[in-house]
C-alpha positions in Angstrom: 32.3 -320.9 -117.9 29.9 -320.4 -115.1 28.1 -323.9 -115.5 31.3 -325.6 -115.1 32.4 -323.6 -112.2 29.2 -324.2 -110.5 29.7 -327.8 -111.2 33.3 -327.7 -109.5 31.7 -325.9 -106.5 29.1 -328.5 -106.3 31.9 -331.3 -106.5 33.8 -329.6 -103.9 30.7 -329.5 -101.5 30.3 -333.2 -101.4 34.0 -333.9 -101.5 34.4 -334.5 -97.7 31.3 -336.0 -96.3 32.5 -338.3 -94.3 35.6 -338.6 -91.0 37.4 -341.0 -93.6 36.7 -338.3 -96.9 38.9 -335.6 -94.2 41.0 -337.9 -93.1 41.9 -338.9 -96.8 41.1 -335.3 -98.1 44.0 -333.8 -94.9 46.4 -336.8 -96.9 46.3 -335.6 -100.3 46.9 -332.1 -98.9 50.3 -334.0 -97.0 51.7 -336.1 -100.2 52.0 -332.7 -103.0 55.9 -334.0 -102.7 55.3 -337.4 -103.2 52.9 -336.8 -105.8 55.0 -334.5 -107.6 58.3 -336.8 -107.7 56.0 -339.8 -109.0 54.3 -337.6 -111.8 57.9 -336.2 -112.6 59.5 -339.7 -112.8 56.7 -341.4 -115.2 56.6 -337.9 -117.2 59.8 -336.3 -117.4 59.6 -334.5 -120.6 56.6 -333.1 -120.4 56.7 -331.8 -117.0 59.6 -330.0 -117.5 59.5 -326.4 -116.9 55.9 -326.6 -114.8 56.6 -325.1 -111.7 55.9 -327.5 -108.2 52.6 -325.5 -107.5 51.2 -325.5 -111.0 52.0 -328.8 -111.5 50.6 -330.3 -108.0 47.5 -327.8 -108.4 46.7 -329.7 -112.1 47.1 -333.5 -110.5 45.2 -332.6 -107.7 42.3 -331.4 -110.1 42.5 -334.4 -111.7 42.1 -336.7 -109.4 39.6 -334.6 -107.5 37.1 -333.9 -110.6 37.5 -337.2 -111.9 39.2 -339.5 -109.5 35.5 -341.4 -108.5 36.2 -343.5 -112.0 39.3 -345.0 -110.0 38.2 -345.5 -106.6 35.5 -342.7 -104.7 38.3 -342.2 -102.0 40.4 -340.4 -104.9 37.8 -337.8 -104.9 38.9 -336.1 -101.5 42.5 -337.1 -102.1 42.8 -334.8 -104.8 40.8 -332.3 -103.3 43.7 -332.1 -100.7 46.5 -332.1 -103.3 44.6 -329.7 -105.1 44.3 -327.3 -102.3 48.0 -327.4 -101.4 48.8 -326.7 -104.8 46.6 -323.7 -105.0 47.5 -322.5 -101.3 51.2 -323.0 -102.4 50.6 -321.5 -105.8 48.5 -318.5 -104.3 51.0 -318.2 -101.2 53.0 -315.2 -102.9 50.1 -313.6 -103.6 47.9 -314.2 -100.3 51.4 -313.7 -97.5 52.2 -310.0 -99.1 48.3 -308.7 -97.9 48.4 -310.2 -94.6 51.7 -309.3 -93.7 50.4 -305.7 -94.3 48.8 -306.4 -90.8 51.9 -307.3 -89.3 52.4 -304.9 -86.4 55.3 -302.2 -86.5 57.9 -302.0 -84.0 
């Protein structure tokens, strides 16, 4: 388990190198909607009953980890898409311990 998460970390280090890699990586992390609706049309049945955020987070994986057979811009795209999945999925999570630090009035 360790191996491949150290691989994913390494993958994720040289995922945005370049101005284009953010530029592309900040547009994967845009399209999660558009992604999602295109997955959902081509897959209807088996994407039922995946939640937006699960669902986004897997794509995104995808074409992050292996995108690079496609095209090597696909790389940082899904490093994007995978991020918004994760922020989204993690969001309900991550919002209850920083509101803690919300100031009382």
């Amino acid at each position: 388990m360790s191996e491949y998460l150290t691989e994913v970390v390494n993958k994720a280090k040289t995922a945005v190198s370049t101005g284009t890699d953010l530029i592309v990586c900040v547009a994967g992390a845009g399209s999660g909607a558009a992604i999602l609706e295109v997955v959902r049309s081509w897959l209807p049945e088996q994407t039922t009953g995946v939640e937006d955020e699960t669902l986004l987070a897997i794509i995104g994986f995808v074409l992050f980890f292996w995108g690079e057979k496609i095209h090597p811009l696909l790389v940082p795209f899904g490093f994007g898409a995978f991020l918004s999945g994760i922020g989204a999925w993690s969001s309900s999570y991550v919002s209850g311990l920083i509101l803690m630090l919300k100031k009382k009035v």
